[in-house]
C-alpha positions as CSV (number, residue, x, y, z in Angstrom):
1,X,105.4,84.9,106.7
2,X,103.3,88.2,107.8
3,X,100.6,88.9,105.5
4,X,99.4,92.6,105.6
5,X,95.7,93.1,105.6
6,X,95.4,96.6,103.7
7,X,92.2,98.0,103.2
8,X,91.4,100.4,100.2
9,X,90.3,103.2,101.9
10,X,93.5,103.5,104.2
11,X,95.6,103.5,100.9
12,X,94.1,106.4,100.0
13,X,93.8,109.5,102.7
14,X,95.1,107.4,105.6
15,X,98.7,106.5,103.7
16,X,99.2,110.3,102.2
17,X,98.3,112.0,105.3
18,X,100.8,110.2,107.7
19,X,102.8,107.3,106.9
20,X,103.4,106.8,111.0
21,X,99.8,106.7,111.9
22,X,99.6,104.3,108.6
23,X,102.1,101.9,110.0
24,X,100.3,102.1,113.4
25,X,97.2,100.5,112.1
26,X,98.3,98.1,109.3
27,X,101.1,96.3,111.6
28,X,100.0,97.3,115.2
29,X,96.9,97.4,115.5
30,X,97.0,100.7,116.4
31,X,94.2,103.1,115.0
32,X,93.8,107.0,115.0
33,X,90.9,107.9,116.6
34,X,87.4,107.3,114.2
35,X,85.8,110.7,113.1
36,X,82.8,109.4,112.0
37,X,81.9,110.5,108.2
38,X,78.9,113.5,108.2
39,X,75.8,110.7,107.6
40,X,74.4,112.9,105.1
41,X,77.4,111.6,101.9
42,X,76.4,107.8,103.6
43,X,72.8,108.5,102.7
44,X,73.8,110.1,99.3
45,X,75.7,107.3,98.7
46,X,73.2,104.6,99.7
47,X,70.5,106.4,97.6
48,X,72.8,106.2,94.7
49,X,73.2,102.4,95.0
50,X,69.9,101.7,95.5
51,X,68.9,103.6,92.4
52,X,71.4,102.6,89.6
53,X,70.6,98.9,90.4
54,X,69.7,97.3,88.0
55,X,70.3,100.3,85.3
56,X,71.4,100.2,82.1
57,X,75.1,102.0,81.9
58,X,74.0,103.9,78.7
59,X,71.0,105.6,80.9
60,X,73.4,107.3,83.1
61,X,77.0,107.2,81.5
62,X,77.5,107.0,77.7
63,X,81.1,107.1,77.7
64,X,80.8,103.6,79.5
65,X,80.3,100.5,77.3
66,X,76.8,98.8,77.3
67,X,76.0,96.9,80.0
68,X,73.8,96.4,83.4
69,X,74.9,97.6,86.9
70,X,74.4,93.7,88.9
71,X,76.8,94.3,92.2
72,X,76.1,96.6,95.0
73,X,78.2,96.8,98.3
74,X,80.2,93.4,97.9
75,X,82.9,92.4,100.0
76,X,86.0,91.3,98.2
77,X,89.2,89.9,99.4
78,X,92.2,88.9,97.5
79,X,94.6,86.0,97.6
80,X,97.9,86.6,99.1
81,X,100.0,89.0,97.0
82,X,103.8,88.1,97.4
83,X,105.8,90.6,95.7
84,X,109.7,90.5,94.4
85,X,111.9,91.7,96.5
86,X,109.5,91.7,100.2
87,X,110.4,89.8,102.9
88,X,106.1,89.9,103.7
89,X,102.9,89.6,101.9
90,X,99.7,91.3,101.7
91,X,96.1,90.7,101.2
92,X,93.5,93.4,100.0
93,X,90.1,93.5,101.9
94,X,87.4,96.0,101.4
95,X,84.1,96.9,99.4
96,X,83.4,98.5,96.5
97,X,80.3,100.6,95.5
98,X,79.2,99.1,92.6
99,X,79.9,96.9,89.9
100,X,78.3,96.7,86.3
101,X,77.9,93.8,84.2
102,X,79.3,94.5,80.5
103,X,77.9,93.1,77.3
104,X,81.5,92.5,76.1
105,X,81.2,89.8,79.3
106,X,83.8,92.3,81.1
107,X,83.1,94.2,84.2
108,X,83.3,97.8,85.3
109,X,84.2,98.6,88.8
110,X,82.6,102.1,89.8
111,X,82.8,104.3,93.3
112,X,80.4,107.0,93.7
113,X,81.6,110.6,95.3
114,X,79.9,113.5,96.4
115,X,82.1,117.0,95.6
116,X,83.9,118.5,92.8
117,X,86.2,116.2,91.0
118,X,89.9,117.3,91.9
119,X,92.9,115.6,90.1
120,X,94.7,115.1,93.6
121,X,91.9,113.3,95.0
122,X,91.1,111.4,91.6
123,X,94.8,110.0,91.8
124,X,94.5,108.4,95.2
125,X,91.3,106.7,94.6
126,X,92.6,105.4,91.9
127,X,94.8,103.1,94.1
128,X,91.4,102.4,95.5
129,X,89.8,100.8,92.8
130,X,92.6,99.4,91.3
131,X,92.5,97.4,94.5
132,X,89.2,96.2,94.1
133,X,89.9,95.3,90.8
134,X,92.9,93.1,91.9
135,X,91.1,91.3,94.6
136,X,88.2,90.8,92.6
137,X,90.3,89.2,89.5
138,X,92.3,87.3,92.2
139,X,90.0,86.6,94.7
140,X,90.5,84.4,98.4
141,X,88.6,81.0,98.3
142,X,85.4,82.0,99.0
143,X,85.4,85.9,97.9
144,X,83.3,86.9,95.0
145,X,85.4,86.7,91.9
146,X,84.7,89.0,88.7
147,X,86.8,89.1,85.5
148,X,87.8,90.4,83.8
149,X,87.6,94.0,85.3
150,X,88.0,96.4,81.7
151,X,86.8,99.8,83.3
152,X,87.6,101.5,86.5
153,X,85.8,105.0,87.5
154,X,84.4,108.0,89.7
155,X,81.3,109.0,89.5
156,X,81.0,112.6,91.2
157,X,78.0,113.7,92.2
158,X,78.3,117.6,92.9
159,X,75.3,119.3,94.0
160,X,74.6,123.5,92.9
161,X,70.9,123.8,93.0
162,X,68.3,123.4,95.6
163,X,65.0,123.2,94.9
164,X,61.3,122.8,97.0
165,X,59.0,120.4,95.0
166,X,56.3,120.3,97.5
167,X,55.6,120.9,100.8
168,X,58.1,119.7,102.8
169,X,59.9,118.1,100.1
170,X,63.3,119.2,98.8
171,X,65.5,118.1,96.3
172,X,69.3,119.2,95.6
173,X,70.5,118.6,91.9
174,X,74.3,118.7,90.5
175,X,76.8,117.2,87.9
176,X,77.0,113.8,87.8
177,X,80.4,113.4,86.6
178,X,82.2,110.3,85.2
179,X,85.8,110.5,85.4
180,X,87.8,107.3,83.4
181,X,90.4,105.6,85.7
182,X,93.0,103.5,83.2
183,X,93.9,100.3,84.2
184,X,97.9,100.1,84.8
185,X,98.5,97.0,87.2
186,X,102.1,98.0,87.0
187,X,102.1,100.9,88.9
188,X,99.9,99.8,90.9
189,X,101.9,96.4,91.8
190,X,104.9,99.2,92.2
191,X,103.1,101.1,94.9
192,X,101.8,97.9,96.9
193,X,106.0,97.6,96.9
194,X,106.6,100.7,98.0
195,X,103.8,100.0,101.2
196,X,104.7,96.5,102.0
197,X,108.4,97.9,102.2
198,X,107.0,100.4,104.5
199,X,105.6,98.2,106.6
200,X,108.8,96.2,106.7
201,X,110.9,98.6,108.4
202,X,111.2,100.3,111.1
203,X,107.6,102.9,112.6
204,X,107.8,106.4,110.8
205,X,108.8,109.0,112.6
206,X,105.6,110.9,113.7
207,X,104.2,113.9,111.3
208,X,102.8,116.6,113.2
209,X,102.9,119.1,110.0
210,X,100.6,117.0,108.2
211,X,98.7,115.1,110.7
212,X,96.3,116.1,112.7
213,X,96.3,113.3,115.2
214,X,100.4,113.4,115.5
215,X,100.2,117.2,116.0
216,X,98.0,116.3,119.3
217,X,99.5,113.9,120.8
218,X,103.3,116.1,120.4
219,X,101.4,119.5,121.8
220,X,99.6,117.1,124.4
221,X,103.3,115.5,125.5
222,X,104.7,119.2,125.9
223,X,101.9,119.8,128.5
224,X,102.9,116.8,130.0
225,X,106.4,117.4,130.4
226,X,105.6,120.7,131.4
227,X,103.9,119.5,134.2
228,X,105.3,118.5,137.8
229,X,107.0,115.7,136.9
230,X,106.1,111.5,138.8
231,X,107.0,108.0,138.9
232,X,105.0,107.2,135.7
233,X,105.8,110.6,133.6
234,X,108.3,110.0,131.0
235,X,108.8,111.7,127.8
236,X,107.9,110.6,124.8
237,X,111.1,110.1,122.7
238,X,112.2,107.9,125.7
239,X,109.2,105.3,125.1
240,X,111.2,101.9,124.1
241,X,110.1,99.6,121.3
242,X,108.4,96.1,121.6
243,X,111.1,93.6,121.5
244,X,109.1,91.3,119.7
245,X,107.1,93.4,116.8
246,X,109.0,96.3,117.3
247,X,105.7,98.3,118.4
248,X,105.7,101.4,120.7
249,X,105.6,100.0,124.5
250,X,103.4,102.2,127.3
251,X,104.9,101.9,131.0
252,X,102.6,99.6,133.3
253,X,102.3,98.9,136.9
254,X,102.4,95.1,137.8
255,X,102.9,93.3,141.0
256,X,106.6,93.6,140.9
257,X,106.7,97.4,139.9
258,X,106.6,99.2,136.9
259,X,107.6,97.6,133.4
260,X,107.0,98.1,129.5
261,X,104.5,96.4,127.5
262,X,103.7,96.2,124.1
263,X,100.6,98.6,123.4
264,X,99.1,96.0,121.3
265,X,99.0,93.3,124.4
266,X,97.0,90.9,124.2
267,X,97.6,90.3,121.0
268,X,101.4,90.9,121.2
269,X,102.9,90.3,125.2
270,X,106.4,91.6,124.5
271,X,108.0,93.4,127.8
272,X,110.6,95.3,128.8
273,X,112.1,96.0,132.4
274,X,112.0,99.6,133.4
């Protein structure tokens, strides 16, 4: 049986932006290119980390129940999830932020975020941390294991004032905002339905409306049909699929002439003839 390793973060952005380039990565292989995040929200968020260590949660967020923040950048992975009606499985594998220790001998789950809190966004980081929670309650032998989760939440950082505290010292201040995710295992089981379904069937057509990435490679194929056409020019909507995972194929020169082959050789070495 296939198992599906989805990471949190891609069921976020990644699966709302384009559900081809999705599909791509999660059962090819085949990633978008990696725009690396601006390294000043890494260093925000490592500061963060590093500073509610440790903390009491009634210091920084009364509307969370007493307890100590204990887990920092942990690795989880979940069991195999097998869900009615799927011919495949999946397994969640990420990291969280943090995680806080509750006096109640329960556990809250929290991701930190630097910006304005916006219901959109809110929404699909919920599938986020509802998959932490999930492979943290049902964790692979070996993963960490915490349970049970009882709180899931942003906290949003959103800086509006700058201010010089010394000579060459600066500090920016904001809201630090809590926003409540509830708990609802049944949607959430519902959506990892609707992705492993997905994933299933047959690639997405591309999304060149929505995506950035799709939009280039469809207005970098018109150039190339534009141009004086060779041996090894074809056009896109002509590319074949793998007969064996049913990946897009690129056209290859071997010893006996041209042929297809799976774009995610060597891990896949399905072939076509020309």
């Amino acid at each position: 049986m296939i198992e599906y390793k989805l990471s949190p973060s891609d069921l976020t952005f990644l699966y709302e932006q384009c559900k081809h380039c999705f599909v791509l990565k999660v059962k090819h292989g085949i990633s978008q290119p990696s725009i690396p995040i601006p390294g000043i929200f890494s260093i925000i968020a490592d500061l963060q980390k590093n500073y509610y260590s440790d903390m009491r949660t009634e210091k920084f967020c009364p509307d969370l129940p007493p307890g100590v923040v204990t887990y920092g950048e942990k690795r989880v992975r979940s069991k195999p999830i097998q869900l009615t009606g799927c011919n495949s499985a999946c397994y969640i594998s990420g990291r969280f932020d943090i995680a806080a220790t509750l006096d109640n001998g329960s556990y809250a789950v929290l991701d930190f975020k630097t910006g304005n809190p916006a219901e959109e966004k809110t929404k699909m980081y919920s599938r986020q941390l509802h998959a932490y929670a999930l492979a943290l309650e049902n964790p692979a032998e070996g993963a960490i294991e915490l349970k049970p989760i009882s709180k899931l939440g942003l906290l949003y950082f959103s800086p509006d004032n700058c201010e010089l505290i010394s000579l060459h010292r600066q500090v920016l201040k904001g809201n630090l905002d809590w926003i409540e995710i509830p708990r609802d295992n049944e949607s959430f089981y519902g959506f990892l339905k609707e992705v492993v379904l997905l994933l299933d069937g047959p690639l997405p057509p591309p999304d060149p409306d929505n995506c950035n990435w799709c939009a280039f490679l469809e207005r970098s194929g018109r150039l190339r049909s534009a141009a004086p056409s060779s041996n090894t020019e074809i056009e896109s909507n002509k590319v074949p699929s793998c007969p064996q995972c049913g990946g897009p194929m690129s056209l290859r020169r071997g010893k006996y002439g041209e042929f297809w082959s799976c774009l995610k050789y060597p891990d896949c070495k399905g072939t076509r003839n020309k």
